[in-house]
C-alpha positions as semicolon CSV with decimal commas, in nm:
position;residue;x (nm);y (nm);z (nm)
1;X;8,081;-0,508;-4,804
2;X;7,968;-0,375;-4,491
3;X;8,193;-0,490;-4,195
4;X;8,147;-0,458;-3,839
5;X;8,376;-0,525;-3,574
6;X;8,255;-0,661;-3,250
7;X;8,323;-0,356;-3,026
8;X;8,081;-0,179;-3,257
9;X;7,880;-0,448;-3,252
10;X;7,843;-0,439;-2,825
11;X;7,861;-0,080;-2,813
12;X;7,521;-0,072;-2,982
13;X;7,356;-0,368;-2,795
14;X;7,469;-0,178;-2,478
15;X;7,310;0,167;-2,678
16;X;6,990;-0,070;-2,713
17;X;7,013;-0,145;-2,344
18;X;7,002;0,194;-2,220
19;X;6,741;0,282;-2,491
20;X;6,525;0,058;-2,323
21;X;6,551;0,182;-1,939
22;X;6,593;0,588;-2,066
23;X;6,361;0,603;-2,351
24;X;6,463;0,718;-2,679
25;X;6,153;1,009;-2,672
26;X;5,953;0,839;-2,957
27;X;5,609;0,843;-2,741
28;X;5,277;0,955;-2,837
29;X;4,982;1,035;-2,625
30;X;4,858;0,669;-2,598
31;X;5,183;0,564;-2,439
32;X;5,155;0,827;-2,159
33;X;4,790;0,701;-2,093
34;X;4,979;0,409;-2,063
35;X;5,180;0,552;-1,830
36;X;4,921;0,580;-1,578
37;X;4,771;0,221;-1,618
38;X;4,401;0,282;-1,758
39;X;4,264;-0,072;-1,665
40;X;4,351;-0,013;-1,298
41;X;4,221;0,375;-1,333
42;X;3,919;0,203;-1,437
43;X;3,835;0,041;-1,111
44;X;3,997;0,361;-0,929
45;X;3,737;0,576;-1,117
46;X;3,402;0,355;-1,094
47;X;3,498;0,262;-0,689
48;X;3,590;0,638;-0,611
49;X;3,243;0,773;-0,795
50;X;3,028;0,507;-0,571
51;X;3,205;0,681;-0,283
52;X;3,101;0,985;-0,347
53;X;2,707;0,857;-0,479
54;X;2,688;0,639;-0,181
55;X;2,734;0,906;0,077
56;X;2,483;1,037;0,289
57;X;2,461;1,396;0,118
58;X;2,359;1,544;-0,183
59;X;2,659;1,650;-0,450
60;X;2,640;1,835;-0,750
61;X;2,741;1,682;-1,048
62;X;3,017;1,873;-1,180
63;X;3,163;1,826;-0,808
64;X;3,129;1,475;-0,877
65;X;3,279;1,490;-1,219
66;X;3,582;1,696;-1,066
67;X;3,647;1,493;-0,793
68;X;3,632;1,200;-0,961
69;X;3,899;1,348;-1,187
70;X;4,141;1,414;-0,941
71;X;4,119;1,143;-0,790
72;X;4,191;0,916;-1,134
73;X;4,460;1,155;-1,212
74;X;4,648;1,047;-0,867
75;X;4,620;0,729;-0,942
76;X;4,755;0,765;-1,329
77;X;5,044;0,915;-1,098
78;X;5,053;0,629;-0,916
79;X;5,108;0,440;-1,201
80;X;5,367;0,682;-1,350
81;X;5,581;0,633;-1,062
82;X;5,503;0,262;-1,032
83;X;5,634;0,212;-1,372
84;X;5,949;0,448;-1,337
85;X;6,073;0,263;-1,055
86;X;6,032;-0,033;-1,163
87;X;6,181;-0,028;-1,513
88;X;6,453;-0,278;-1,459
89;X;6,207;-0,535;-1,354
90;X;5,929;-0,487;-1,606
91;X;6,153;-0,528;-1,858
92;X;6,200;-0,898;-1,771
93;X;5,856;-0,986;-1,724
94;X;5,659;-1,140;-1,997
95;X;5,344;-0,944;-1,885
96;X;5,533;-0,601;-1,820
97;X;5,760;-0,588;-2,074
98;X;5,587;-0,376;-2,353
99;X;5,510;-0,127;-2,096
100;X;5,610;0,233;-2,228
101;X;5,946;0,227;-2,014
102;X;6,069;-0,098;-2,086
103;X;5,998;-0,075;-2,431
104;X;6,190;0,249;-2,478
105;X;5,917;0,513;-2,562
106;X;5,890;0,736;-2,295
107;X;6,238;0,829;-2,085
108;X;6,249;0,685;-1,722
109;X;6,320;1,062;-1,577
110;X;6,009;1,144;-1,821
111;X;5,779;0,909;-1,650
112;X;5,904;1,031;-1,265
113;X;5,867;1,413;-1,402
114;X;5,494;1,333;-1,552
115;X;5,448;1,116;-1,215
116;X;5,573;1,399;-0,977
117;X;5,352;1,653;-1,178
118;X;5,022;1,500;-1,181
119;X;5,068;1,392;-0,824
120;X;5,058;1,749;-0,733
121;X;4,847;1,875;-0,948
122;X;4,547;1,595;-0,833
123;X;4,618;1,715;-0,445
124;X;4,621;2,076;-0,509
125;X;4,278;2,016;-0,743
126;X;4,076;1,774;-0,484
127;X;4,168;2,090;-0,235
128;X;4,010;2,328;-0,401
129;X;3,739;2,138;-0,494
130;X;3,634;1,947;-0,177
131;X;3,844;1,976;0,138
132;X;4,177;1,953;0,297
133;X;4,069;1,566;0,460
134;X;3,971;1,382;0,127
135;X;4,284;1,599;-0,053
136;X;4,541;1,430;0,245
137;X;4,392;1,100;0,223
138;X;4,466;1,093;-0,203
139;X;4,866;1,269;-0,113
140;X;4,920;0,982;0,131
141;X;4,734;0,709;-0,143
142;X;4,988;0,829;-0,400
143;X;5,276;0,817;-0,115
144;X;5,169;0,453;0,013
145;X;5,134;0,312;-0,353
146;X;5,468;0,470;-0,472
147;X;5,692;0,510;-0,161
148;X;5,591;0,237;0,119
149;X;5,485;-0,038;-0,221
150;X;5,663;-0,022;-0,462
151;X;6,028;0,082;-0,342
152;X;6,028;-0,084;-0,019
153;X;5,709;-0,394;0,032
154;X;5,700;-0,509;-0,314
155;X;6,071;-0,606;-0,292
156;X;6,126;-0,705;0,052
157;X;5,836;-0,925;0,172
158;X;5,573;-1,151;0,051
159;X;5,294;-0,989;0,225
160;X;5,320;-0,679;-0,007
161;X;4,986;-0,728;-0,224
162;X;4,807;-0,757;0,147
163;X;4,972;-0,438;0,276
164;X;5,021;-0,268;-0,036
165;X;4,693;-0,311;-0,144
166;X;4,580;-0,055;0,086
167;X;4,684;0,205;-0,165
168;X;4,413;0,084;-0,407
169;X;4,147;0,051;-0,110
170;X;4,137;0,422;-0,078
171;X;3,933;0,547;-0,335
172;X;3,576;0,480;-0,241
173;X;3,653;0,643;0,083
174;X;3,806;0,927;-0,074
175;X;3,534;0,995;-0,260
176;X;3,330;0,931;0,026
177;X;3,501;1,198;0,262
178;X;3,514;1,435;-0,039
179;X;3,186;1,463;-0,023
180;X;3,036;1,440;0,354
181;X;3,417;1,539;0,512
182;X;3,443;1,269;0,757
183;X;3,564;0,919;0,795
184;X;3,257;0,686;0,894
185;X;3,215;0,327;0,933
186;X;3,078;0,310;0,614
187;X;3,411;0,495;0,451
188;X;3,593;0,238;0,635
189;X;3,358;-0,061;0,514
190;X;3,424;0,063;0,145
191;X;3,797;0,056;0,229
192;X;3,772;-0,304;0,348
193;X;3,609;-0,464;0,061
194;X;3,873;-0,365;-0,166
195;X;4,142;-0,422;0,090
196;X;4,043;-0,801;0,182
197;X;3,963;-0,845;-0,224
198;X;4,339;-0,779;-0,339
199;X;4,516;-1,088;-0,183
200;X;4,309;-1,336;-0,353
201;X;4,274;-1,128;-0,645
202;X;4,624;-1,081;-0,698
203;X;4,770;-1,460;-0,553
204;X;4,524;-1,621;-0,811
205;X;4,728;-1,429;-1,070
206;X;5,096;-1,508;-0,880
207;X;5,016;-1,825;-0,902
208;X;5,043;-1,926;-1,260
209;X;5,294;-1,640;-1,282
210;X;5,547;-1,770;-1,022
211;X;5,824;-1,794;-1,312
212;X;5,777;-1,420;-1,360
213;X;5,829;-1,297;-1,044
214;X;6,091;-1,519;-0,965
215;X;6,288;-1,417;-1,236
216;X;6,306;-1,075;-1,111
217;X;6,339;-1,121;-0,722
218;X;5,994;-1,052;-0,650
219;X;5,868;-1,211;-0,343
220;X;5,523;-1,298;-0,385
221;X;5,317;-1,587;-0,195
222;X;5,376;-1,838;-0,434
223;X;5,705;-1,797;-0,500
224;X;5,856;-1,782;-0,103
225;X;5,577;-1,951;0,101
226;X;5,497;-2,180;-0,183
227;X;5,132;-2,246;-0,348
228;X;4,985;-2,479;-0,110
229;X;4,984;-2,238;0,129
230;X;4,895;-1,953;-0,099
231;X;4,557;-2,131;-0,186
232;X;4,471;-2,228;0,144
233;X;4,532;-1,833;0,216
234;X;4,271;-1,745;-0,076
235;X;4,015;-1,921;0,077
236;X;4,066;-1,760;0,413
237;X;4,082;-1,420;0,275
238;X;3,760;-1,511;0,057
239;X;3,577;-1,601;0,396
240;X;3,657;-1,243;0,536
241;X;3,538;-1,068;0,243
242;X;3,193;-1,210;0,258
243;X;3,187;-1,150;0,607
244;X;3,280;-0,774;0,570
245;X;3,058;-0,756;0,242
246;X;2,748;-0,840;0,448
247;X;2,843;-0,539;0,690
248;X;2,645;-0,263;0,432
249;X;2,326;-0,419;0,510
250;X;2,387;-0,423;0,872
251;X;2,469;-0,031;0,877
252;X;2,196;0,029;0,590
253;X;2,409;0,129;0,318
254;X;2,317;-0,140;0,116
255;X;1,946;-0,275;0,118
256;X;1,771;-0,596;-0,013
257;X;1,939;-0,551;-0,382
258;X;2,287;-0,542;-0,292
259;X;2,245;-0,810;-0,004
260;X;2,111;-1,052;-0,312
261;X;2,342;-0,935;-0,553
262;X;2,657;-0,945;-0,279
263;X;2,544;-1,286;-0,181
264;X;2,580;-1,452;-0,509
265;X;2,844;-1,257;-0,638
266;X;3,035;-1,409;-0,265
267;X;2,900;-1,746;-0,325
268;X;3,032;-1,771;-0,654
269;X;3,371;-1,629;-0,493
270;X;3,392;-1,863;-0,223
271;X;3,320;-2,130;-0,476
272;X;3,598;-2,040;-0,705
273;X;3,856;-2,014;-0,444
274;X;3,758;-2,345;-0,242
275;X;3,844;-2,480;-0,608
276;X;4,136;-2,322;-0,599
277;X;4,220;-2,446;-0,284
278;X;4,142;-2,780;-0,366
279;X;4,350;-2,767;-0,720
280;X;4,779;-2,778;-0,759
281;X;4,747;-2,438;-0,965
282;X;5,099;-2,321;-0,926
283;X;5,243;-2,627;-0,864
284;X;5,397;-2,603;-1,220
285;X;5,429;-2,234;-1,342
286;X;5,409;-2,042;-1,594
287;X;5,103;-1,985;-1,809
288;X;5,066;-2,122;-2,167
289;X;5,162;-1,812;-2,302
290;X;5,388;-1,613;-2,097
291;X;5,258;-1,228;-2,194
292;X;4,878;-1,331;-2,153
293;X;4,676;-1,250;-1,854
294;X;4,430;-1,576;-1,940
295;X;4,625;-1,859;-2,101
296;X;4,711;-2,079;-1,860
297;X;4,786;-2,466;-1,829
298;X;4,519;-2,698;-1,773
299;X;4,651;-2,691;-1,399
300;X;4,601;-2,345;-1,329
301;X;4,262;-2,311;-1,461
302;X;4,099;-2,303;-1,105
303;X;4,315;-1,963;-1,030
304;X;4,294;-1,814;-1,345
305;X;3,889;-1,833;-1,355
306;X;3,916;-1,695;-0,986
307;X;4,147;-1,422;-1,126
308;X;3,896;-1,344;-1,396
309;X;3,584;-1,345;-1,182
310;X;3,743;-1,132;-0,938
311;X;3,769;-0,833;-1,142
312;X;3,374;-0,894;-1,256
313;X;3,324;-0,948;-0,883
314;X;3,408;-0,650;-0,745
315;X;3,252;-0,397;-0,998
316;X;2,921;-0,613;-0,935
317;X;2,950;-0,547;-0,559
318;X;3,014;-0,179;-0,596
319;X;2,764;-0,157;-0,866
320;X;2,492;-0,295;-0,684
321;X;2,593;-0,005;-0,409
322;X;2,555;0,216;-0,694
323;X;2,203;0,089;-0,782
324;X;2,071;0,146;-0,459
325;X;2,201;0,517;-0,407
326;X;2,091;0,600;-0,748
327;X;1,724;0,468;-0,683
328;X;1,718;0,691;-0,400
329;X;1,762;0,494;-0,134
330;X;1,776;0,144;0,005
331;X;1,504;-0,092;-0,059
């Protein structure tokens, strides 16, 4: 007969509990590619590369290739340190919770250590590679998105995502003053599509998530100004970013393609987050299933189609920037 008392009994749940926040070291590589949070690398990577394409000079392509690196290997740092810090919380969210921390496969001081590490080594890379302006601009990227988001804005006010989301507007004009060594209008244009895109894209998300983050303390739109006034603020922000979308074709960095392709693809935005504005999404949280990105109540279908079409929306845009440079030229 096997017998255990109850002291054992809580001793191990507590064992289970640390396991969970310090890792018990079972990880492979997957989990520390995990670590650095590929889907967001993704849009890092592509918006970074039509920085550097996009510029007014001619690069080689294995400085392309390089810089490109480094600069996705900052932002897997990013991510690193994102996900150390905030192990306690993405263990109680449904869609953070099988992260590599939370679940207990990679050690907390690992993830900081492998954070730390790549940080420096993507500075100290883009240096030598390019110069010392785009190298500062990807230090103080990592700083902002680890240091001034996650420890301090993303706990401590509701306007984090619109502050915070500087840190992933950086890219493109990193890759931008990588290769030309100045900040232009046109690095700053780059900058401000992404910038004015993360509020909505993010809020449409919040707001069939509001359970989650309230859960944890985390004070997004929804959850402390409430989600009539988070989709009213969608459809503001969506406003801006056509305006600031149409900019490229004033300053010719985007010709008769992208001004076609930019106008649809803002239509279609403004569309989707009128709707949005128009719906109750968020006015009873959470989604259908709690650890899915797209199953949502019938309610919150008008944010979570905004949600999805944002992320199609904003490769489109950039893509169609791509097209042009790539044909040699606006047309």
């Amino acid at each position: 007969m096997n017998i255990q008392s109850p002291a054992l009994e809580k001793g191990e749940a507590a064992s289970e509990t640390m396991a969970a926040f310090k890792g018990i070291g079972t990880a492979d590589p997957s989990d520390y590619f995990a670590l650095m949070k590929p889907r967001v690398m993704s849009l890092v990577v592509f918006t970074a590369w039509v920085g550097l394409i996009a510029a007014p000079v001619s690069v080689s392509l294995w400085k392309m290739i390089t810089v490109v690196l480094c600069i996705a290997v900052g932002a897997g740092a990013s991510g690193a340190l994102n996900m150390w810090y905030d192990a306690d919380i993405d263990a109680a969210m449904s869609r953070t919770k099988k992260r590599p921390v939370p679940r207990g496969v990679v050690r907390a001081e690992t993830a900081l250590t492998f954070g730390v590490i790549m940080s420096a080594f993507s500075v100290l890379a883009l240096t030598m590679v390019s110069n010392y302006l785009a190298a500062g601009i990807l230090a103080f990227t990592i700083f902002f998105y680890a240091v001034i988001y996650t420890m301090w804005l993303k706990r401590s006010t509701p306007q984090n995502i619109v502050i915070g989301g500087a840190a992933g507007a950086f890219p493109p004009m990193i890759g931008w003053v990588a290769a030309t060594g100045t900040i232009t209008l046109d690095a700053v244009v780059l900058f401000l599509i992404i910038f004015l895109w993360t509020p909505p894209h993010f809020w449409a998300l919040a707001l069939y998530k509001t359970g989650d983050y309230e859960k944890v303390g985390v004070p997004m739109m929804p959850n402390i100004r409430g989600a009539k006034s988070t989709r009213f603020q969608i459809f503001i922000y969506a406003i801006l970013l056509a305006f600031i979308c149409a900019v490229p074709v004033i300053t010719g960095l985007g010709g008769m393609i992208y001004a076609v392709i930019a106008g649809i693809m803002n239509l279609g935005f403004l569309a989707l987050s009128f709707k949005v504005w128009k719906s109750r999404a968020g006015e009873q949280a959470d989604a259908a299933d709690e650890a899915s990105l797209y199953a949502v109540k019938s309610g919150d279908l008008a944010a979570r189609n905004l949600f999805a079409f944002s992320i199609v929306y904003l490769f489109v845009i950039f893509g169609a920037l791509a097209a042009e440079s790539l044909m040699g030229g606006t047309l």
